[in-house]
FINUVO-461741 format. One line per 2 residues: number of its first residue (from 1); for each residue z, x, y of C-alpha. Coordinates in steps of 0.1 Angstrom, whole numbers, plus 5000, padded with zeros to 4 digits. Example, Ala and Ser with C-alpha at 12.3 -4.5 7.8 and 13.67 -1.06 7.14 Angstrom:
FINUVO-461741
1) 5078 5123 4955 ~ 5071 5137 4989
END
This chain:
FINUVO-461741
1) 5000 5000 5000 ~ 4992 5010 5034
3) 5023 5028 5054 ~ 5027 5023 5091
5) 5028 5050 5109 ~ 5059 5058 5138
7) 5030 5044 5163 ~ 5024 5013 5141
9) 5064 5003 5142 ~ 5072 5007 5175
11) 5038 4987 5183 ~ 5052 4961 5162
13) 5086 4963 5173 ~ 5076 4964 5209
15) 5057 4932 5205 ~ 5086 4916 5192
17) 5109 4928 5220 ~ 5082 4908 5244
19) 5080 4877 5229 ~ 5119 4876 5230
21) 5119 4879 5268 ~ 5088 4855 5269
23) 5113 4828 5248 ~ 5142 4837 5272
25) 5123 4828 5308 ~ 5105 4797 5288
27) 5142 4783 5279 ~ 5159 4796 5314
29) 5128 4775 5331 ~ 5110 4806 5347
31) 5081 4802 5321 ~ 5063 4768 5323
33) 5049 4750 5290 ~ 5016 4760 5300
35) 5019 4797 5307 ~ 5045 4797 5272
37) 5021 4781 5254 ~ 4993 4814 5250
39) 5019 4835 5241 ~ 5035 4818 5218
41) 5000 4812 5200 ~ 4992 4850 5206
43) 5026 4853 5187 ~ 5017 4828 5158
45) 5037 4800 5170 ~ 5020 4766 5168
47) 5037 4731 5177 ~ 5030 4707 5146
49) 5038 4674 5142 ~ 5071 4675 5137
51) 5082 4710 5144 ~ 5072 4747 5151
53) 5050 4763 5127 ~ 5048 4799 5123
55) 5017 4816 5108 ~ 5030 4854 5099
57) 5000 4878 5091 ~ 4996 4892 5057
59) 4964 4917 5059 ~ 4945 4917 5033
61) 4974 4897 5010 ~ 4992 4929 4999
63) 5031 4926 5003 ~ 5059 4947 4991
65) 5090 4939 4975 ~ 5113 4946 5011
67) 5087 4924 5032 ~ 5092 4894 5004
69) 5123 4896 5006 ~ 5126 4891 5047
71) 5103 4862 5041 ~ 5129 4847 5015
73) 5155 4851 5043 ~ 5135 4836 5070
75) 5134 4802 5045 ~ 5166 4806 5036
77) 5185 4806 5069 ~ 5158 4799 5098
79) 5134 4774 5080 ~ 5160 4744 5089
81) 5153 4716 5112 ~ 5179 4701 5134
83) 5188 4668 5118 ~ 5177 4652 5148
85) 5140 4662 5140 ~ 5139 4661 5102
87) 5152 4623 5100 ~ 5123 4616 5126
89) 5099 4633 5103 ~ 5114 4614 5072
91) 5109 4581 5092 ~ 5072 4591 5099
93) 5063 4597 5068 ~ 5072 4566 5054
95) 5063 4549 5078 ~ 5027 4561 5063
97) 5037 4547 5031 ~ 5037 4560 4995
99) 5014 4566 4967 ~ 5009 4548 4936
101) 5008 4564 4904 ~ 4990 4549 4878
103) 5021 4534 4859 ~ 5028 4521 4897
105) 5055 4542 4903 ~ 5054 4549 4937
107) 5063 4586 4950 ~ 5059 4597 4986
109) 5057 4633 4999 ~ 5087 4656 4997
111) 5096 4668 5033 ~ 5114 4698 5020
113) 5127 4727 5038 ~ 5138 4764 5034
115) 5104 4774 5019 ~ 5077 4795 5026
117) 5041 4782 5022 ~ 5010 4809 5012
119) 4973 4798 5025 ~ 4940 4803 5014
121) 4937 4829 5040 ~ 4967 4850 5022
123) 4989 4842 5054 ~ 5024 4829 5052
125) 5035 4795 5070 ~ 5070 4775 5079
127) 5072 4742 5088 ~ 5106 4737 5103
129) 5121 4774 5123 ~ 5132 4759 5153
131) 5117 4775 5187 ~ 5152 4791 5201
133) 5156 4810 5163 ~ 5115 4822 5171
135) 5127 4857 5184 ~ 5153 4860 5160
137) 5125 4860 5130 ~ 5102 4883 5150
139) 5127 4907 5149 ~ 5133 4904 5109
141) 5092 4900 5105 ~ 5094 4933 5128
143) 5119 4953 5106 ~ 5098 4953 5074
145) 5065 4959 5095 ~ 5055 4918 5098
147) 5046 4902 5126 ~ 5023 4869 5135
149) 4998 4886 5159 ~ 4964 4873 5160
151) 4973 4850 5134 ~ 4963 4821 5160
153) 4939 4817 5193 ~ 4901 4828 5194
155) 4902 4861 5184 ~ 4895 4882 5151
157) 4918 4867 5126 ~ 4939 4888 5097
159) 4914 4902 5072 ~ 4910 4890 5041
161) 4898 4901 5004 ~ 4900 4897 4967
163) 4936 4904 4954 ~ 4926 4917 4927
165) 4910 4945 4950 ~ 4916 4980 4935
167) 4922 4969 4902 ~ 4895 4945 4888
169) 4870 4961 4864 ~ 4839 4952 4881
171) 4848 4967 4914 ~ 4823 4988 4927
173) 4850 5002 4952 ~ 4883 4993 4965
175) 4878 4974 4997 ~ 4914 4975 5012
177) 4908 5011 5027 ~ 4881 4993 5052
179) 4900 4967 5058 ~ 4931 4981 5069
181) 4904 5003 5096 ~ 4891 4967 5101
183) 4931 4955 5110 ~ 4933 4984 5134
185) 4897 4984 5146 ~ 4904 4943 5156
187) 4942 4943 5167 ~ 4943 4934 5203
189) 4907 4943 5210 ~ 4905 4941 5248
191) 4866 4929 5244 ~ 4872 4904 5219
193) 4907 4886 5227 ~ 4889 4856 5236
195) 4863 4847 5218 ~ 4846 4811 5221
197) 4863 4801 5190 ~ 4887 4819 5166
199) 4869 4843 5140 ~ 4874 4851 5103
201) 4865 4881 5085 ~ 4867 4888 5044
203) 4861 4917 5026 ~ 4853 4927 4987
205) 4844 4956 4963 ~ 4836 4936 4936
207) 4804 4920 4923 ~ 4819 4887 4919
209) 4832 4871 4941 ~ 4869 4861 4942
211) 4871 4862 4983 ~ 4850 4832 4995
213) 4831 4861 5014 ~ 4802 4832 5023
215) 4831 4809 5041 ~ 4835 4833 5063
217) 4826 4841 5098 ~ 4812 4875 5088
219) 4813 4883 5048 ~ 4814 4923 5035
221) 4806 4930 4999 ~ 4807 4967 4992
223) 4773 4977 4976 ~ 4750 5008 4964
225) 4716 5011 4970 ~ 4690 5027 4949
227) 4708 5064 4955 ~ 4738 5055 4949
229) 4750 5052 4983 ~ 4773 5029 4992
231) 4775 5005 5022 ~ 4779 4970 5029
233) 4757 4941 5024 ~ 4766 4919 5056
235) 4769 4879 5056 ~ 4771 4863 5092
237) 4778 4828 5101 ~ 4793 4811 5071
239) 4822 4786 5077 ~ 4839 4747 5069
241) 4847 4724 5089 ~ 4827 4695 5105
243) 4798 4712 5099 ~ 4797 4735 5064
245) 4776 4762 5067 ~ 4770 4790 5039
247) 4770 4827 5058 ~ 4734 4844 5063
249) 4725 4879 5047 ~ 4715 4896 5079
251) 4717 4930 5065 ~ 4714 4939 5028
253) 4723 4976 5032 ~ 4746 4990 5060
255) 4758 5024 5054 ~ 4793 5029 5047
257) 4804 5044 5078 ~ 4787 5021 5102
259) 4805 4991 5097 ~ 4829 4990 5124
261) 4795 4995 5147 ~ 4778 4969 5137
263) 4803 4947 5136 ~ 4807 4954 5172
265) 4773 4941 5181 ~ 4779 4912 5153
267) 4806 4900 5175 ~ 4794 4908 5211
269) 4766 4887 5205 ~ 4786 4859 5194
271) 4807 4866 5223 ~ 4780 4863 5251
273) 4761 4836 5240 ~ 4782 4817 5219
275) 4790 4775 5232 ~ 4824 4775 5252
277) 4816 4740 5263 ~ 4824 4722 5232
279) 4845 4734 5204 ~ 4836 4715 5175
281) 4799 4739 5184 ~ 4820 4772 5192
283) 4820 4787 5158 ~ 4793 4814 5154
285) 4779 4795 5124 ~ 4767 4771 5153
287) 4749 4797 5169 ~ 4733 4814 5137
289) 4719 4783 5125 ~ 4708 4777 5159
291) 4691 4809 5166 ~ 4683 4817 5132
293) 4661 4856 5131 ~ 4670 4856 5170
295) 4703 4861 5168 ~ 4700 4886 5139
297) 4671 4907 5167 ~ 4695 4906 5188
299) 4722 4924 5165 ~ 4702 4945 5157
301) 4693 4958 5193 ~ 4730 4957 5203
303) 4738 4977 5168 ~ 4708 5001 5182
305) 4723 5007 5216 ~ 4754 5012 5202
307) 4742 5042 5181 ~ 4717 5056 5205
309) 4734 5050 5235 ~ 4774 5050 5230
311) 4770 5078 5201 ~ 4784 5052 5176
313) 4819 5056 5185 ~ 4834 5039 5157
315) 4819 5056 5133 ~ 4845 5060 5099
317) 4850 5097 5098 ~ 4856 5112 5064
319) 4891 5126 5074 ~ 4905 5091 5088
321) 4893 5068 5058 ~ 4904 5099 5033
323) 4938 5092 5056 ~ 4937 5055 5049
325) 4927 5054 5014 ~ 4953 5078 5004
327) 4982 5052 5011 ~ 4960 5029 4983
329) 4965 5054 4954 ~ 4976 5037 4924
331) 5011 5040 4913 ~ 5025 5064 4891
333) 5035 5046 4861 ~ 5049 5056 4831
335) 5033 5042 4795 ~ 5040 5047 4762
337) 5015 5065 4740 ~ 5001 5041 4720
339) 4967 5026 4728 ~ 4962 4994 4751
341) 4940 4984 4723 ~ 4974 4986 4700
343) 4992 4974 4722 ~ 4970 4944 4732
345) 4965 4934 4694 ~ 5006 4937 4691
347) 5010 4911 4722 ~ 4983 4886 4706
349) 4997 4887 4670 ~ 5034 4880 4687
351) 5015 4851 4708 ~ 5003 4835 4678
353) 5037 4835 4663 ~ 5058 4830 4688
355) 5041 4806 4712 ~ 5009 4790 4716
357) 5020 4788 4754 ~ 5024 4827 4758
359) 4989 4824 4743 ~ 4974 4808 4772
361) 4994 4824 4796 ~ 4976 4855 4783
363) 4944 4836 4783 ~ 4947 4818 4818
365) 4976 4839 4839 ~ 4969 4876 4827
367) 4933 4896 4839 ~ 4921 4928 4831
369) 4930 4959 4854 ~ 4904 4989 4861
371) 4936 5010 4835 ~ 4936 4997 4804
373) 4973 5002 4803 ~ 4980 4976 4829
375) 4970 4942 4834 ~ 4973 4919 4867
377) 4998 4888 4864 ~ 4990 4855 4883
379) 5023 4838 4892 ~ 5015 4801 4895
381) 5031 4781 4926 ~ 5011 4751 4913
383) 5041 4727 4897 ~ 5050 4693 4899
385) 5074 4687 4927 ~ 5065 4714 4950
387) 5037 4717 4968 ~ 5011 4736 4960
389) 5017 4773 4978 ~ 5048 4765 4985
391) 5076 4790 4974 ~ 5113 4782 4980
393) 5137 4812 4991 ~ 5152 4817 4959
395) 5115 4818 4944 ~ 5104 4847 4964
397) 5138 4864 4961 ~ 5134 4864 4919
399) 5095 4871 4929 ~ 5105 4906 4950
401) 5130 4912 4917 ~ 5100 4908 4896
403) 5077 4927 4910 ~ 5106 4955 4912
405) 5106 4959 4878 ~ 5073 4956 4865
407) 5048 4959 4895 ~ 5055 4989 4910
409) 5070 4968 4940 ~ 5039 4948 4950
411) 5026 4912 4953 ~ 4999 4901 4964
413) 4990 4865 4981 ~ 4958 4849 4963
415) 4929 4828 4977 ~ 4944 4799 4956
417) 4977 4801 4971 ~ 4998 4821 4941
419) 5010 4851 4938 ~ 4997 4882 4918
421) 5015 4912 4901 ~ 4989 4942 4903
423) 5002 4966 4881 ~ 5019 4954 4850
425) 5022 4977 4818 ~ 5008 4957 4786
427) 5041 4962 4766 ~ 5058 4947 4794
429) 5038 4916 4792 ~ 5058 4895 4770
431) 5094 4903 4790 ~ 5076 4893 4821
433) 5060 4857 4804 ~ 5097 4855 4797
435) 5112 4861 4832 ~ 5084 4841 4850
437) 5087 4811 4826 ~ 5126 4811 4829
439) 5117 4808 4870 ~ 5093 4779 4863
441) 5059 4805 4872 ~ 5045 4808 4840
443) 5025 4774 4842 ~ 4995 4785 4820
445) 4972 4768 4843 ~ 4957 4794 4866
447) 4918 4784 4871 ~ 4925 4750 4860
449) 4925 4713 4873 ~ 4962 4716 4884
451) 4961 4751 4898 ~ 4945 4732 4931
453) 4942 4745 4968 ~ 4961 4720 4990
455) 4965 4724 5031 ~ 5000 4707 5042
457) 4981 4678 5055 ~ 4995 4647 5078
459) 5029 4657 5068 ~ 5032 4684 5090
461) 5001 4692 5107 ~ 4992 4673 5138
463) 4956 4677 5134 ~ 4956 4660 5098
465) 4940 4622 5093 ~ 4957 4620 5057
467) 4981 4634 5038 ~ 4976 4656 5012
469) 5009 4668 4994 ~ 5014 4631 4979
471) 4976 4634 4969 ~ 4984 4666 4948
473) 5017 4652 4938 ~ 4995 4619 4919
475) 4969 4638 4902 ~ 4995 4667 4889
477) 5013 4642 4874 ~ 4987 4629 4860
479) 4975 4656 4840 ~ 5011 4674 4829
481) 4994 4676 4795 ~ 4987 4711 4786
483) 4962 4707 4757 ~ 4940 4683 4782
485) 4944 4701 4805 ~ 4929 4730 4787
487) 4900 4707 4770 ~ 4889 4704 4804
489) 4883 4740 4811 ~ 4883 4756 4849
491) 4882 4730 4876 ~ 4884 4739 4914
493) 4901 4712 4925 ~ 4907 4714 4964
495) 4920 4691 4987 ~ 4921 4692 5029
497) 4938 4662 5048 ~ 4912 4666 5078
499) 4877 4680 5084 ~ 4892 4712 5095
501) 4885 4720 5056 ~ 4921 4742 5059
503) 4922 4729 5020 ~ 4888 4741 5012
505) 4871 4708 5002 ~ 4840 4718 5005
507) 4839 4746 4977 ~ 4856 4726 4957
509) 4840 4713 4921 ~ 4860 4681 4929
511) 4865 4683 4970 ~ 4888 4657 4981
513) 4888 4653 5023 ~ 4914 4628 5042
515) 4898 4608 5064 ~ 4912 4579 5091
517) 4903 4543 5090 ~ 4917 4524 5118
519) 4951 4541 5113 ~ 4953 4540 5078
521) 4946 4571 5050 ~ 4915 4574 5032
523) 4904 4598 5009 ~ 4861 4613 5005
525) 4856 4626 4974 ~ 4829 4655 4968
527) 4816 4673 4938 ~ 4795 4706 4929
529) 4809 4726 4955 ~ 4815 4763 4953
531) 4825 4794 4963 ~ 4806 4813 4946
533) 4825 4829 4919 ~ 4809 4838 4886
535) 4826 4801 4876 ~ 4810 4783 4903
537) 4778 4798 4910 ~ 4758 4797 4943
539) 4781 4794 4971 ~ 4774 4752 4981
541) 4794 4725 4998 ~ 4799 4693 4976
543) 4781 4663 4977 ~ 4799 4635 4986
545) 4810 4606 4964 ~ 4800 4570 4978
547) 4825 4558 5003 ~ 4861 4564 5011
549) 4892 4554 4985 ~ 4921 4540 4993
551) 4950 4570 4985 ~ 4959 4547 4953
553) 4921 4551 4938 ~ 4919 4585 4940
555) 4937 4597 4907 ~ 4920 4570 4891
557) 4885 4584 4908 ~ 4893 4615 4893
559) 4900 4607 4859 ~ 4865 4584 4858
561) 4848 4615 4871 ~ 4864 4636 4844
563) 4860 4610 4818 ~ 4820 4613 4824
565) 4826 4648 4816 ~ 4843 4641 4785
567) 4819 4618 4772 ~ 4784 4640 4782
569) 4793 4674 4780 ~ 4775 4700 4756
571) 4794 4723 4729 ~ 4811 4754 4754
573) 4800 4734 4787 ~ 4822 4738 4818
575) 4829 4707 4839 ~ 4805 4726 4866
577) 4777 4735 4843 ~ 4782 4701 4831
579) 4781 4686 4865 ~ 4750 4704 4873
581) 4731 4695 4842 ~ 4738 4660 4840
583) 4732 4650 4879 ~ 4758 4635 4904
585) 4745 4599 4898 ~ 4769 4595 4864
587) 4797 4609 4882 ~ 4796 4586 4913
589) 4786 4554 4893 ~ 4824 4561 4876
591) 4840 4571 4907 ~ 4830 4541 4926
593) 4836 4519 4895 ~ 4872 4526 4901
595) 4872 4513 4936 ~ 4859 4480 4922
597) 4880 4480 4894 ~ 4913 4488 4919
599) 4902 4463 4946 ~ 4924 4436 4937
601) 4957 4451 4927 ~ 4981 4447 4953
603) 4979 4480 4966 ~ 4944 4478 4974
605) 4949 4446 4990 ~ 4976 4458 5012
607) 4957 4487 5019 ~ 4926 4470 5028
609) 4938 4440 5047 ~ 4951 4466 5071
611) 4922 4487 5073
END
């Protein structure tokens, strides 16, 4: 992991130092709202709908055991409404009503507090840190290195990448070096601190693709060309939203070195010419598809002036990314001597006498690692109950202790919202399948229908149409069956309570988006999305499912989508392939069948008499 350096703390810890006098004059009425309200943001401090959220930035999803830890104190002791604010938030969300399940049981969402909640963007949120505790958290985010700078406002966002980066066995090289040059390159850039809209970078080594690279704003896979060289192949413009867009290949080759060049005329053109008038057209995906080989000219004659004129100043010297990269060495870790081929056919024959769950916990929850002596452990944060991403205090307290023992002291935030140990021995396999499933992370269901991407949705963020907590809650529930679950194979399931797409919806192979309907919670559902992942396929939005369902259909929608699947699927078929092969027209005929079939239980009724 990356080390900061004496300039790096003190850069951090100054930063914290100012936002406590910025809190200070904003409560001693010397700051207005208005003039608060940037710095704050600058700081990772949003206003939600019922409380302060803070967004703390985790680059590139790599944490170590000392950093989880703070973030386990911060939910422990600051993540705690007044009881003022959480009864109001209590009463608004019922307000919104609950669920029905389909034995009718009705279950609403779980306002919970003293947890810690991972994104898709490998950030960590709270929900409920009062405003006059905000300093008080900088300064703990501060003393292990943390901090929540340019994790909000229009400016280059924390950077991203595949967490399995430096370890997965078809990685053609590790990307974190760059994107810790990336971090620094982008930290308070004085050209780029406001942007027309906020900007989102992703990184990976790897020939698939496990960091939604064509999401992004600007999308870096690590490449060779025909001499072996290796550079970048550069994908500008992608993004979610109102308006999906897949990112454009503008440059299939950039050498190595160059990037931090080019992505200085990537960004200054965005920056002169893209809309400031209207920010649902802000994004540079606007201006992409707007300008199509234009804007790419143009990049490429900025790039050009850079070079010839400037003298490429950011040019990645050998000694500084040989500076960089060192802090990314593996881990020295001691194994035994037998083989991992020994030792792999030991754990299996134990699996199969022991426990068929172990079994699929090796199968779904355990990848391969670039050493055959180690493997890569997804913890799953996917359980009925909780939320998905969320992790309670005591969770990432046992997860720090975990990682302590068998990970060389590292997690890692995933895509999906888990976490991942990176460097676990093979022998140790079986004692940490016991230690996980004794803390309730060992749900063998990484990759399937359960293991879903959920955003917080209308029961915390102010920008939400629908909740989407109670939404996950129904469908878990729903499929707690291990061997269906398993039948069914690998299902991204992702759900967003607005069309900010914060949950993904778009790349999911069942998308489900919360929409608004004269005050009341509906629920688009789309399929064959992707995020183009060696699962998945071409990176593609979904299609979209007929009309809105009322939030009691949409379990029910799901299960008549799967049950198509069931019924028409080929011998080895994914639900994807399947999907694909078969047509959406199947699929939708059963999805909308359940919205007849529903329309005249109560619930329906009640729901659609006040629509």
């Amino acid at each position: 992991m990356y080390q900061y350096t004496a300039f790096d703390r003190q850069f951090v810890q100054q930063r914290a130092a100012q936002f406590r006098d910025q809190l200070e004059r904003w409560q001693a009425g010397t700051l207005k709202d208005d003039e608060f309200k940037p710095l704050r943001l600058q700081n990772g401090w949003y206003v939600q709908r019922h409380a302060p959220m803070l967004r703390v930035a985790v680059p590139y999803g790599e944490l170590s055991t000392a950093q989880v830890r703070v973030l386990a104190k911060i939910a422990r002791e600051y993540d705690q409404p007044t009881a003022e604010i959480f009864q109001g938030a209590v009463a608004a969300q019922n307000r919104l009503g609950d669920i029905q399940l389909r034995d009718g049981k009705a279950i609403g969402s779980k306002l919970t507090t003293g947890y810690a909640h991972f994104t898709t963007r490998q950030n960590v949120q709270y929900n409920w840190i009062p405003l006059s505790d905000a300093a008080d958290v900088m300064d703990l985010l501060a003393s292990v290195n943390m901090h929540g700078i340019q994790t909000s406002g229009n400016c280059i966002r924390n950077i991203t990448s595949d967490e399995r980066a430096g370890i997965a066995v078809d990685e053609i090289a590790d990307p974190r070096p760059v994107a810790e040059i990336l971090r620094q390159w982008s930290t308070l850039h004085p050209e780029f601190a406001f942007l027309p809209r906020k900007f989102k970078i992703a990184i990976t080594g790897a020939r698939e693709d496990r960091a939604a690279i064509h999401w992004h704003d600007v999308g870096l896979q690590l490449v060779r060309n025909d001499t072996q060289a290796l550079g970048f192949k550069v994908l500008v413009g992608g993004g979610m939203g109102r308006t999906p867009v897949v990112g454009t290949t503008i440059r299939e080759f950039l050498p190595f070195d160059q990037i931090l060049n080019y992505l200085e005329a990537v960004v200054r053109v965005y920056n002169r010419w893209g809309r400031r008038d209207n920010i649902y057209k802000a994004r540079i995906k606007i201006l992409v598809k707007a300008e199509g080989q234009r804007y790419t000219d143009e990049v490429e004659a900025e790039y050009k002036r850079i070079v010839e004129q400037d003298g490429a100043p950011h040019t990645i010297r050998a000694a500084e990314y040989e500076r960089v990269a060192a802090h990314f060495a593996p881990p020295a870790l001691a194994c035994d001597r037998k083989s991992a081929d020994a030792k792999i056919a030991h754990i299996l024959r134990a699996a199969a006498e022991d426990d068929v769950e172990f079994g699929r916990w090796l199968q779904q929850n355990v990848a391969a690692h670039k050493n055959p002596d180690l493997r890569a452990v997804t913890l799953s944060f996917k359980r009925l109950g909780q939320a998905p991403g969320d992790a309670t205090a005591d969770q990432l307290d046992a997860v720090a202790d975990l990682a302590d023992r068998y990970s060389a002291g590292e997690v890692r935030v995933t895509h999906d919202q888990n976490l991942l140990l990176p460097w676990v021995r093979c022998d140790q396999l079986p004692e940490v399948w016991r230690e996980a499933r004794r803390l309730g992370l060992a749900k063998p269901n990484i990759r399937l229908l359960t293991d879903m991407i959920a955003c917080p949705g209308g029961d915390f963020c102010d920008l939400a149409n629908a909740r989407s907590i109670p939404v996950a809650e129904a469908i878990t529930a729903r499929f707690q069956d291990m061997d269906e679950l398993h039948d069914l194979g690998e299902i991204d399931l992702h759900i967003s309570g607005c069309i900010n797409s914060c949950g993904h919806h778009h790349s999911g192979h069942i998308g489900i988006l919360g929409v608004d309907k004269d005050g009341q919670e509906w629920y688009q559902i789309t399929l064959a999305g992707s995020d183009g992942s060696a699962l998945s396929g071409p990176t593609q939005a979904g299609k979209v499912v007929g009309p809105s369902f009322a939030a009691n259909e949409v379990t029910e929608a799901v299960e008549a989508i799967l049950d198509v699947y069931r019924a028409q699927r080929e011998s080895g078929e994914n639900f994807i392939t399947a999907l694909k092969r078969i047509g959406h027209e199947p699929f939708k005929a059963a999805a909308n069948g359940v919205r007849v079939a529903t329309a005249r239980t109560p619930a329906a009724d009640a729901v659609t008499e006040a629509a």
